[in-house]
Each structure stands twice: as structure tokens, then as C-alpha cells.
N, C-alpha and C positions, 0 to 999 in steps of 0.2 A: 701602232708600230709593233713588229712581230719581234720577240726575242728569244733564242732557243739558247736553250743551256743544258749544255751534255754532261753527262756523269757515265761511270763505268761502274764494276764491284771494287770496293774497296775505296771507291770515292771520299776525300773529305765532307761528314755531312755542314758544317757550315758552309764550304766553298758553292755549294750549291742552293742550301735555305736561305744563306744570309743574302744573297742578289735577288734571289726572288723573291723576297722580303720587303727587301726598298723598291721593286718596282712596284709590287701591289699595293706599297700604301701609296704609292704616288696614283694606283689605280683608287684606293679608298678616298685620297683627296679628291679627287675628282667627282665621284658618285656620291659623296658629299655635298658637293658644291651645285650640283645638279648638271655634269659638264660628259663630255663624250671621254669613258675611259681610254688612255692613251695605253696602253699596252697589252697585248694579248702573249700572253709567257707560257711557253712549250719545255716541257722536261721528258731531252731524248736519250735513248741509249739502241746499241744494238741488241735487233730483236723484240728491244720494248717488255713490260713486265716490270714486275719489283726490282729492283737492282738497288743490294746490301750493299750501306757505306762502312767504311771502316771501323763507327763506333756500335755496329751490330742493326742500327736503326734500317728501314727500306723504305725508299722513295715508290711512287707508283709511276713508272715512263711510259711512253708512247715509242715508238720504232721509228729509225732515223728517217725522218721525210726523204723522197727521192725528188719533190719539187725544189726548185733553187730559189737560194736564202738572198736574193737581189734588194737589195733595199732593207733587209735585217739587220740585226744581231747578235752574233752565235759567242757565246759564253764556254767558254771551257774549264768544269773545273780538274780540280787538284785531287792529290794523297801522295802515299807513300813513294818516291819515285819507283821503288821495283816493284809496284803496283801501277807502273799505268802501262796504257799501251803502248804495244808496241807490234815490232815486225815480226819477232819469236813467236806468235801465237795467233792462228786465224781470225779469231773475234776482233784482236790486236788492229791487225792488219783493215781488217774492215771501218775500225773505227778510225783510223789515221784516213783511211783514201777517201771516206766523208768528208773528213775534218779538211784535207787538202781542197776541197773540192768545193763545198761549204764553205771554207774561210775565203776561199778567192772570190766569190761571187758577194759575201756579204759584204752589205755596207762600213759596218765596223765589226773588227775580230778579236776579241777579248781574251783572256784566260785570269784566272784565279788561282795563287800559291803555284803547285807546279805543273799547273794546267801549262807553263809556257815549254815546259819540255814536252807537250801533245802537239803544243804549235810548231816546235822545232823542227821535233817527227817527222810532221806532216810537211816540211819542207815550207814553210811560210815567212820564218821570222831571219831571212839570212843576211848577215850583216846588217841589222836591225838593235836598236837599242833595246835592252827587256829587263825586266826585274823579275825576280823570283824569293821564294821564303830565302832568310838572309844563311838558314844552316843550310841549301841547297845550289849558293851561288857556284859551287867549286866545281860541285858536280856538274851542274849546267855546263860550265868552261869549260871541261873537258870535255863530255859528248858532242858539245855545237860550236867550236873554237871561230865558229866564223860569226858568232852573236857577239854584241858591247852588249856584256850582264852587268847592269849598273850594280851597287851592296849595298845601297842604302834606303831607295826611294821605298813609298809607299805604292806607287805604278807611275806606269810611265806612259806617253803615247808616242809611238813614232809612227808617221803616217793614220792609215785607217786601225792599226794595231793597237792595241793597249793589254798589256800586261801588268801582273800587280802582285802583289807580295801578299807576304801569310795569313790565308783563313778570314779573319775580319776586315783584310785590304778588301776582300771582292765587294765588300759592302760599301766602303767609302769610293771605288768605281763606281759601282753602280750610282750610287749619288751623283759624281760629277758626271754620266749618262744624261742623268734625269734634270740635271742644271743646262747640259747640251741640248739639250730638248723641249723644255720645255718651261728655263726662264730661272734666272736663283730666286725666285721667291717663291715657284713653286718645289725648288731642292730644299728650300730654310722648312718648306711646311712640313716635308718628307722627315728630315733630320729634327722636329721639333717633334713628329707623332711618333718618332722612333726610339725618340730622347739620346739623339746623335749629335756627335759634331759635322758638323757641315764644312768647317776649315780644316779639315785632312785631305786636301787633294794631293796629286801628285809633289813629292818634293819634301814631304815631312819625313822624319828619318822615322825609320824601323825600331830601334833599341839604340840604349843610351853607352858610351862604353864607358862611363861612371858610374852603370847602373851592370857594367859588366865587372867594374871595380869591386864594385860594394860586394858581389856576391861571393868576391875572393877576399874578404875583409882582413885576412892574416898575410894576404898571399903580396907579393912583388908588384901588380898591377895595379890594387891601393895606396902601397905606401908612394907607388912612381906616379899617380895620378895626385896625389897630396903633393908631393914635391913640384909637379909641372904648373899646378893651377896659378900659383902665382908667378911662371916663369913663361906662362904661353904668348904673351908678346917678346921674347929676348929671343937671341939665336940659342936656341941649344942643339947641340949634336948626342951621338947617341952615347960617345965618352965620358959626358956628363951627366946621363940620364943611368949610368949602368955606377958610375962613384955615389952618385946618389942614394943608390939602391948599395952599395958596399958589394959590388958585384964586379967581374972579369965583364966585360963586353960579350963574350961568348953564353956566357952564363946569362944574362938579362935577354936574348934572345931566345933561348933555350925556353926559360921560364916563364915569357911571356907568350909564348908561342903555346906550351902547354896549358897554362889559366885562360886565356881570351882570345888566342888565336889571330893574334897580331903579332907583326915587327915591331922592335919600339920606335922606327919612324913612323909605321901606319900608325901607331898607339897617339902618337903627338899628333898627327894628321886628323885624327879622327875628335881628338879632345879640339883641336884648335876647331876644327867646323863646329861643332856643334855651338862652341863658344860664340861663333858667328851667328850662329840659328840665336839663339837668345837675347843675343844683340840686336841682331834687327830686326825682333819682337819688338823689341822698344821704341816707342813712340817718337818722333823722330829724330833717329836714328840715319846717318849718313854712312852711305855702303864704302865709303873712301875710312871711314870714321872707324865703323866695322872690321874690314880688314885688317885698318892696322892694330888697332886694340886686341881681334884675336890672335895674331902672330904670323898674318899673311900678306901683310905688308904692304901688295898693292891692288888694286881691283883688279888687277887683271890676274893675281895670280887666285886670290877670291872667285872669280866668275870660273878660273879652272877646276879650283873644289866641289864647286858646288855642281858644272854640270857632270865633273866625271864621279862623283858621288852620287847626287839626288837628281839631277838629270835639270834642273832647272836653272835658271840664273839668280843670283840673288836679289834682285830689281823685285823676280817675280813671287821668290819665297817672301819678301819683306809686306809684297802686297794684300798675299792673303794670309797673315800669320800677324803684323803689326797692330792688329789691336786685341782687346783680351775679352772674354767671357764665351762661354760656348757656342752663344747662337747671336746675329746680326739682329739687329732689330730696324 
């Protein structure tokens, strides 16, 4: 199986190392085992030649194939968004009318962090579900308002598409690639020689916003995360989420809006899922059970969190996340 994966200048260098990583040891398992390597992996750009990533390092590429990627998979990665291409700049230009051209013929069309604003570009992902790095959601929105940018997953796939979130998501793609392919016992060996987790597929959340708490430890999004945790089964509104904090309503948006970048209803929204995520981690754990314990009352408004959050249902986060240690045995 052929997979290409393009990079530009100023490329993330993991968005591109870390995919080609997990495919070649799934090529190492193989020639190991005495088996036909299942992938042959092309690193393209326009032109071709060294093309410098962002962190000064240079890949060596090959010039973008003009044969068609049928039955492939073209990888796209990421960096800086006012580093990638685009239609301002010839090379830009060149690299999008591949990418368009390229991703419609591939089998499957991937991207990595904001590799999905190259797919955008290129006019692929329209009205299309996508994830992107979680500090790049906004800006996505606004350039491609015709995308559903999920904010939480780790990638997503709609259709032949898969897009994924920041820098070390393209690795845990690439993984479920290689589970798609070629069997999860041969992903468990991939994620074992890489000293990976293998249960990060689509649907695990990005960052924690208790772990967006902690880092404001003095600040209004701690002390309102201490007060909700024992209240995220009750109703609260956000009148008592701003007395709590000894704050005007006006003020507790203000301020939460500046520390974490949330409403304090997204702020509760986002504490109650997560509280769902750890629950049905738990061993069995009933998704009726779930809900209402984290302050979502009914499965169905549960199954609304989770697909317009993390893009899955919860049936399917509890399946692969329900039991515990890093690798299946």
C-alpha cells in the first residue's frame, strides 16, 4: 500500500515524522516476521529537495508525483496556519491544485493538526465533519464556515476523510490506518514497538479543562471548577455559578472567557463530558447510568455531547476506553 505524505517549508516536523514512524514499524513488524512489507511511504513536496520544518530541522522529498494516488493514501501535514499554503503565493497555489486532485482520487485523505486547512483549500472537506489542533478551531470556523470543526476529538473520519488534531494525533491516525489494514493485533504490535497507546482512537478528548483549571490555580476557573464538581449532577444556571465565584454574571464571563476561553455554560458542558468520559471508563458502567450521574440527564442528550464534541457516541467511546492499562493483551 502506497502512502504519501506532503509537507511544505515550515512544516510541523512531528506532523510528518511521527506518521511515517508508525508506518514503518508496522513495515519493521513485518520483515521481522518474515512477511511481505505492507507499505511503501513517499515524502512529497513541490519541486522536491529538502524542505525546512519549522523547528529548523530538513526532511529530504521527492517532487509531487503527476501519476494518480487511486487506491492510496495522501497524508497532509500541518504548522503554523500563516505558514501553509495557500492561493497568495505560486508554489501555494501549486500545492493546493495536487492536494485537490490527489485527495479526490485517493483512497483515503488524511491531514495532520492544520494540515485540514490544506484540505479546506483545496476544496475537499465541505460540509464535512473535521478536527483540527484545539488553539486553531476558531480560525478554521471562520475561513471554512461550511465545515462541522468538532473541539474536542482526537480525529475524526467522515467518509474517505480523516482529519486529526495536534502533532502527536497524526500518530495515533496513523495507528488506527494500520488497525484498518491490517488487523488490531498487528496495530497492538505497532503501539507495543513504539511504546504507544493503542486506545487513543478517534473520540478521546484533546486537553482536559481541569487541567485548563489547574493552570489558572488562583484564577476564577479553579475556584468555579471546585465549586461545580460536586454540583455536576444538579441543575445549575450560570447565576449560581457567578454567586459562587462572588462575582456579577457579567464579570464571570469576562473572566472566564480570558483564563480558558470558555462561557461558563461551555465551562460546565465541558466539565460534565468529561465526567462522562471517566465514567464509562468504568467497568460496567451503564450509558443511562453515565448520563445522569454526570449532569446530562438523559442518553439522548449524552449521545448529543459526545457526537458534537468528540464526534462519536458514547456506546463507542465506552467500548474502546472501558478497560484500563495501556496495551490489550
Amino acid at each position: 500500500m502506497d502512502v504519501w505524505l506532503l509537507v511544505f517549508p515550515d512544516f510541523l516536523l512531528l506532523d510528518a515524522t511521527g506518521p511515517v514512524q508508525v508506518f514503518s514499524s508496522a513495515n519493521d513488524e513485518a520483515r521481522d516476521a518474515g512477511r511481505v512489507l505492507p507499505y511503501r511511504i513517499h515524502l512529497v513536496a513541490v519541486g522536491g529537495g529538502v524542505v525546512t520544518s519549522s523547528s529548523g530541522v530538513g526532511l529530504l522529498s521527492a517532487p509531487l508525483p503527476s501519476l494518480s494516488l487511486d487506491g492510496a493514501t495522501l497524508i497532509v501535514s500541518g504548522g503554523r496556519v500563516e505558514a501553509l499554503p495557500s492561493d497568495a503565493h505560486p508554489r501555494g497555489r501549486a500545492t493546493l491544485e495536487w492536494v485537490a486532485n490527489a485527495g479526490a482520487a485517493a483512497a483515503r485523505c488524511c491531514s495532520v493538526c492544520t494540515g485540514s486547512f490544506i484540505l479546506a483549500r483545496a476544496g475537499l472537506l465541505d460540509g464535512r465533519r473535521v478536527v483540527t489542533h484545539w488553539a486553531d478551531v476558531r480560525a478554521l470556523r471562520s475561513e471554512h464556515p461550511s465545515l462541522l470543526v468538532l473541539v474536542d476529538a482526537l480525529h475524526v473520519r467522515d467518509g474517505k476523510f480523516r482529519t486529526s488534531a495536534g502533532i502527536s494525533a497524526g500518530m495515533d491516525l496513523a495507528l488506527s490506518l494500520i488497525e484498518e489494514d491490517l488487523g488490531r493485533e498487528a496495530a497492538l504490535a505497532v503501539a507495543k514497538r513504539m511504546v504507544m497507546f493503542l486506545k487513543r482512537p478517534g473520540g478521546q478528548r484533546q486537553f482536559s479543562s481541569e487541567l485548563l483549571a489547574q493552570s489558572q490555580h488562583q484564577g476564577v476557573s479553579a475556584q468555579l471548577t471546585t465549586w461545580l464538581r460536586s454540583r455536576l449532577a444538579q441543575q445549575v444556571d450560570v447565576s449560581q455559578m457567578a454567586n459562587a465565584c462572588v462575582l456579577s454574571v457579567r464579570s464571570l464571563y469576562r473572566k472566564l472567557k480570558q483564563e480558558v476561553g470558555f462561557t461558563p455554560a461551555q465551562f460546565l458542558a465541558r466539565l460534565r463530558l468529561e465526567v462522562a468520559c471517566v465514567l464509562l471508563e468504568q467497568p460496567g458502567m451503564m450509558v443511562k447510568q453515565a448520563a445522569r450521574q454526570s449532569g446530562h440527564g438523559t442518553e439522548y442528550n449524552l449521545r448529543r455531547a459526545f457526537t458534537s464534541q468528540l464526534g462519536v457516541l458514547p456506546s463507542e467511546y465506552q467500548s474502546r476506553f472501558a478497560c484500563t492499562g495501556a496495551f490489550e493483551e
